[in-house]
C-alpha positions in Angstrom: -21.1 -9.3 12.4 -18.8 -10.6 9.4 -20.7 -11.8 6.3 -19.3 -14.9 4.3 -20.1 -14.1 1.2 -17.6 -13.4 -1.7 -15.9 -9.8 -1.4 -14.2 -8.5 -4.4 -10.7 -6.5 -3.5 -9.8 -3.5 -5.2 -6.3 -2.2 -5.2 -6.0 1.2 -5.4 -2.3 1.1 -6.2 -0.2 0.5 -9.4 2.6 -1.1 -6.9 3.6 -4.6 -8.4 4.5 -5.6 -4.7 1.8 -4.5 -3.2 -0.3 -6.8 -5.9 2.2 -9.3 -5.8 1.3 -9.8 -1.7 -2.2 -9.7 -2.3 -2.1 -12.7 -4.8 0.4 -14.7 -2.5 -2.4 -14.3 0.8 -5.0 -15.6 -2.0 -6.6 -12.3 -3.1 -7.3 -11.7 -6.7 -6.9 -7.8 -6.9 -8.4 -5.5 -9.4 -5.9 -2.8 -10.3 -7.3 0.6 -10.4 -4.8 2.9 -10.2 -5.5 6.5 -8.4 -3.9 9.9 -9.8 -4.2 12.2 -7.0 -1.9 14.8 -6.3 0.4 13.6 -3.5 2.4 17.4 -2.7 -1.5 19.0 -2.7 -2.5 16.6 0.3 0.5 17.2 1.9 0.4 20.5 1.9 -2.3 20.6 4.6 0.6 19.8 7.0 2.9 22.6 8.9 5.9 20.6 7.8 4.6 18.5 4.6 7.8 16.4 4.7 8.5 16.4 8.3 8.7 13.6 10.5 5.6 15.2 12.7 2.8 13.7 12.2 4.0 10.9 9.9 0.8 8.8 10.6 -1.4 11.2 9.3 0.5 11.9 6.3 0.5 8.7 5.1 -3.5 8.0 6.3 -4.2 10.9 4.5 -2.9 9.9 1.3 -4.0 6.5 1.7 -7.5 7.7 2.1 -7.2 10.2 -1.1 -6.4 7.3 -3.2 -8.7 4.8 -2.3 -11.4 7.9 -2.0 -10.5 8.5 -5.8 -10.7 5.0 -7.0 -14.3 4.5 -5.4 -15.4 7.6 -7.5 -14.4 6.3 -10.4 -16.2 2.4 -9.9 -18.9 1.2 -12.0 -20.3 -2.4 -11.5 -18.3 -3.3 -14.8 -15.4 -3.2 -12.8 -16.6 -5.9 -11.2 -18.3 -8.0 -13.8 -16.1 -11.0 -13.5 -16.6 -11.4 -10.2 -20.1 -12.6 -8.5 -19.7 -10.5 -5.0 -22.3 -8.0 -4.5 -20.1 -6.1 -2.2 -16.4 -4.8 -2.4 -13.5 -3.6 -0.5 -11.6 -0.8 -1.5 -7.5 -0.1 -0.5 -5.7 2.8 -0.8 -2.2 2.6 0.7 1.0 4.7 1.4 4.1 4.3 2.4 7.0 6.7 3.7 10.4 5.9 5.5 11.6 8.3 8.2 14.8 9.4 7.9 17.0 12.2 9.8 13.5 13.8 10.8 12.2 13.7 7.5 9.6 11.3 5.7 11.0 10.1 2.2 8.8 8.9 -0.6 9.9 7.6 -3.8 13.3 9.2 -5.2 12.6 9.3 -8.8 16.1 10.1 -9.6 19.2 8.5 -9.2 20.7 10.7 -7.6 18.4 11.1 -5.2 18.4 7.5 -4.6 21.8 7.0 -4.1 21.9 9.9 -1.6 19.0 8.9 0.3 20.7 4.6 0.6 24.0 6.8 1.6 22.2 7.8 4.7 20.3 4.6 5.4 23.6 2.6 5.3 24.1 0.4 8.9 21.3 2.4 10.2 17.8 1.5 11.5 14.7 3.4 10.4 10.7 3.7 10.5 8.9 3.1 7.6 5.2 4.3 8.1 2.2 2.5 6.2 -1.2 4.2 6.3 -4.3 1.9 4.6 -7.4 2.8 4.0 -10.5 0.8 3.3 -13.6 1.9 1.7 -16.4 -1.2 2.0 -18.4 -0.7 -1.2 -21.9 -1.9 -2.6 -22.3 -3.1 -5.9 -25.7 -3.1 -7.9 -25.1 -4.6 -11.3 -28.7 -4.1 -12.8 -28.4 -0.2 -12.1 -24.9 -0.3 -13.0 -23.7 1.9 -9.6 -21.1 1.4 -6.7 -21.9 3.0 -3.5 -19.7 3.8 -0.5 -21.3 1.7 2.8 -18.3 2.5 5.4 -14.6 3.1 5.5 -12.0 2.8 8.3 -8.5 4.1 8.1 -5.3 3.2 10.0 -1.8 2.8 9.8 1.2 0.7 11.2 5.0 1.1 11.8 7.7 -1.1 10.8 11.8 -0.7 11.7 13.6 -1.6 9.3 17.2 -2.2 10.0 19.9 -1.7 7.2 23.2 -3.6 6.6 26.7 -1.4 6.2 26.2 -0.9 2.3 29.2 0.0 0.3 29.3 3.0 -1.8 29.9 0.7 -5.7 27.6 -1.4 -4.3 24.7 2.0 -4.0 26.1 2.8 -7.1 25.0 -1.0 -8.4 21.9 -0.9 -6.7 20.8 2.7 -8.2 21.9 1.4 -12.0 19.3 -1.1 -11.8 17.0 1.5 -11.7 14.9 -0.6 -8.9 14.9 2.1 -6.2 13.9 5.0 -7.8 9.8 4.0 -7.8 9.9 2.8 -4.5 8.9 4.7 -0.6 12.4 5.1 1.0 14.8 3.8 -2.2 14.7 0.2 -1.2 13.0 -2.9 -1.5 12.9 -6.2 0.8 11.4 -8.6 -1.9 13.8 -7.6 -4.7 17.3 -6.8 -5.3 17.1 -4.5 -2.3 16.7 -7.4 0.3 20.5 -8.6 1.1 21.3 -5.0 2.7 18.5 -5.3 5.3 19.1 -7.1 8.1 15.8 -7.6 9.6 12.6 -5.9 10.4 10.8 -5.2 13.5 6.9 -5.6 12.3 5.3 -6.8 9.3 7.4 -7.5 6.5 4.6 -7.3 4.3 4.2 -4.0 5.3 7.6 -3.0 4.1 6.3 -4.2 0.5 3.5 -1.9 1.0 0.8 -4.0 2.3 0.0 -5.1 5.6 -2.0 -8.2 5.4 -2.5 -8.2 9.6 -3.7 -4.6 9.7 -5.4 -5.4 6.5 -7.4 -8.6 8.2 -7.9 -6.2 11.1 -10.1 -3.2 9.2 -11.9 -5.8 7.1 -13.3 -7.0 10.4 -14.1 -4.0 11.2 -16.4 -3.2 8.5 -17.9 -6.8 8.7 -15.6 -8.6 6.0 -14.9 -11.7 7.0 -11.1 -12.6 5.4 -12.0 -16.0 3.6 -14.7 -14.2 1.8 -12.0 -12.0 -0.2 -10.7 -15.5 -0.9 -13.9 -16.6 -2.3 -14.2 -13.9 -4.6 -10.9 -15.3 -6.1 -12.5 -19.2 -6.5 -16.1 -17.2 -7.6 -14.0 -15.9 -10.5 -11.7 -19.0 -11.4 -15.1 -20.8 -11.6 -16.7 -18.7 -14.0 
């Protein structure tokens, strides 16, 4: 059964997209950010960067994340908020090209090779999330772990012909090199997609439906993250 009452929502992400879709859907996320080492968790896989098993890859770096973040929680964390309970997000995101999953370039020439190959093409981009449902006991001080569900969700995403000075333009503004697959769809990345097949959110890095969806399954009823934004704003 779903309980109403106020939720807080921790982002376990550094993403300002991923925060940005949280506020728009009426969330107010605290930022904790997660320093785990991605290429470790990966490494548990046959092919780390492989297209097998794509949906594990990300879950399991979703999960690491969030996993990290809850850890580190004390009830200060929360102390502007009035919820006694709290849900925790890890996410990732990877895009599958040419049998293998790409993360975030971090160099510019990385970038621009990997937008070469994305050019008039259509590709996956796999989202894992995972949620940790948390207690929170402010006279103690202490943040528990209750439950946590994990899952993930595929969007195609299907590029427009993209000409090599404009790559070159895109990968001078430096916006592609922090981001899964070397694009964006809410920033200066968005003209040279043509559409998606799924949740566009998702393709920021959050997927609000699948989000909905686990928070029912660990009893969180949606408005109640909502009013752990108006619990705060009336404090």
């Amino acid at each position: 059964m779903e309980s109403d009452g106020p939720v807080a929502f921790v982002l376990a992400s550094q993403s300002p997209g991923r925060a940005q879709v949280a506020r728009s859907a009426g969330l107010d996320p605290i930022i904790r950010v997660s320093h785990v080492d991605e290429e470790a968790i990966l490494k548990q896989f046959v092919n780390p960067h492989g297209a097998q098993q794509a949906a594990q890859k990300v879950c399991a770096l979703a999960q690491a994340k969030a996993r990290a973040v809850v850890a580190e929680l004390t009830s200060i964390d929360f102390s502007q908020t009035k919820a006694s309970r709290g849900l925790v997000v890890g996410c990732d995101s990877m895009l599958e090209t040419d049998g293998a999953l790409v993360g975030k370039p971090h160099t510019p020439e990385l970038a621009l090779e990997r937008i070469r190959a994305q050019s008039g093409k259509s590709t996956c981009l796999h989202t894992g999330h995972a949620a940790y449902l948390v207690s929170i006991d402010h006279a103690s001080g202490s943040v528990s772990t209750v439950e946590h569900v994990v899952a993930q969700a595929e969007t195609v995403v299907h590029f427009g012909d993209i000409s090599e000075s404009e790559a070159r333009a895109y990968v001078n503004t430096g916006e592609p090199l922090e981001v899964a697959g070397a694009f964006t769809i809410d920033g200066l990345g968005g003209p040279f997609i043509r559409g998606v097949e799924g949740d566009p959110h998702a393709v920021v890095g959050l997927s609000l439906p699948l989000l909905r969806s686990m928070a029912k399954q660990l009893g969180v009823a949606w408005p109640s993250l909502w009013a752990a934004r108006l619990a705060a704003e009336r404090r």
